[in-house]
N, C-alpha and C positions, 0 to 999 in steps of 0.2 A: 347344598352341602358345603357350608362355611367352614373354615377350621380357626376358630379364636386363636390367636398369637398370645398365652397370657406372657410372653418372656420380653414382650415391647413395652409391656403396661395394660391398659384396658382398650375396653370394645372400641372405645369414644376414641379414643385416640389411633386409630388405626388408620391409613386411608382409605379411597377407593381401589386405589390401584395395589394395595396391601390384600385387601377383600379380594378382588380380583383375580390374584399372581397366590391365592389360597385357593383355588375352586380344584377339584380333587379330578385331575387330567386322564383318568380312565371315563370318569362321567362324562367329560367331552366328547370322547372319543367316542363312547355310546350313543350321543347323541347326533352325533354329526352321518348323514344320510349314507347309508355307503352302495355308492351307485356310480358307475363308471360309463361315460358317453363317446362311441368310438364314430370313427366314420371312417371308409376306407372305398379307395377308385372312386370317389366322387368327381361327376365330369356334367357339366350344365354347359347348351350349347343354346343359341337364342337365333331361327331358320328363319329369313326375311330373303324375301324377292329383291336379284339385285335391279339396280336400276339401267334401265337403258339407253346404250350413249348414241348420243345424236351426233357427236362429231364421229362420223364414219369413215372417212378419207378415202384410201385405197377401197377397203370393204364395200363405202357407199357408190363408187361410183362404178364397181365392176357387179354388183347385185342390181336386182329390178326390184327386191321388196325394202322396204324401210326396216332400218333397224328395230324401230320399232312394234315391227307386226311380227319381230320372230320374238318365240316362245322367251318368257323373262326365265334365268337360273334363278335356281334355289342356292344363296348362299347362307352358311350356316357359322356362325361367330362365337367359337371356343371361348368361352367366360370361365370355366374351370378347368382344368384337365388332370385327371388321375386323383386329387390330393388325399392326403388322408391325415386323422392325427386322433388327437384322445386328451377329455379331460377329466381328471380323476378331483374326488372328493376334497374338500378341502384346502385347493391349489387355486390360483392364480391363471386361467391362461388367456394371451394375449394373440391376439391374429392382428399382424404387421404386414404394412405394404404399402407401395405406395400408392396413388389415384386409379383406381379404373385395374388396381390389381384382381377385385370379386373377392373383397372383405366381405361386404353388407349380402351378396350373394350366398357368399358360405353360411354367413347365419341364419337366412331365408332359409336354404338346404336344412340347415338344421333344425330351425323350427316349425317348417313347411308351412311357409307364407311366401306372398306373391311369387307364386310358381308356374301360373297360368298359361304365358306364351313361353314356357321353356322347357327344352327337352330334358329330363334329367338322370342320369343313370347313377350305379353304385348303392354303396348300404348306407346307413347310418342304426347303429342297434345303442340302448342305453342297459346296461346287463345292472345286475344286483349280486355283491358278491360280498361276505362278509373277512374276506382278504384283504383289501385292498390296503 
């Protein structure tokens, strides 16, 4: 749905960006998906057997077993905790941080890939609302 400019001159002489800066912005807005992706208490934790220390000191020399014949902990390595946020139709959004903050995690979360060895808890829902 073009709207000719006849008060510039003709078709020919219009630009692109004349064309463009004419497209009737209710159409847009019909067009444009209206679908809102939230995610809230998202918490991904990654449970690895800690390792066992052989410098034992004090412990090694007053125990009769090696350190390492006792049972290895379970340590579990918080990669997300709590987060939540929301992107809506039309916008822009940016997940900032710095290295090893669980940028690339978040969006695994979200698009549920390589999720395999990790624990993950919280929602993530994508609702349809013609609101927004």
């Amino acid at each position: 749905m073009l709207k000719t400019n006849l008060i510039r001159g003709s078709i020919e002489s219009m630009t692109l960006a004349d064309s463009v800066s004419d497209i009737d912005k209710s159409f847009i807005e019909e067009m444009r998906p209206k679908m809102l992706l939230t995610w809230h208490d998202v918490s991904v934790a990654d449970e690895k057997e800690a390792e066992s220390i052989e410098k034992g000191g004090l412990f090694r020399s007053c125990c009769t077993k090696k350190v390492s014949d006792i049972e290895k902990l379970s340590v579990e390595k918080r990669i997300l905790d709590n987060v939540f946020g929301l992107a809506r139709p039309g916008e822009v959004t940016a997940i900032i941080g710095p290295s090893g903050a669980g940028k690339t995690t978040l969006l695994n979360v979200l698009t549920k890939r390589n999720l395999a060895n990790l624990k993950t808890t919280g929602s993530v829902k994508v609702r349809s609302n013609e609101n927004f």
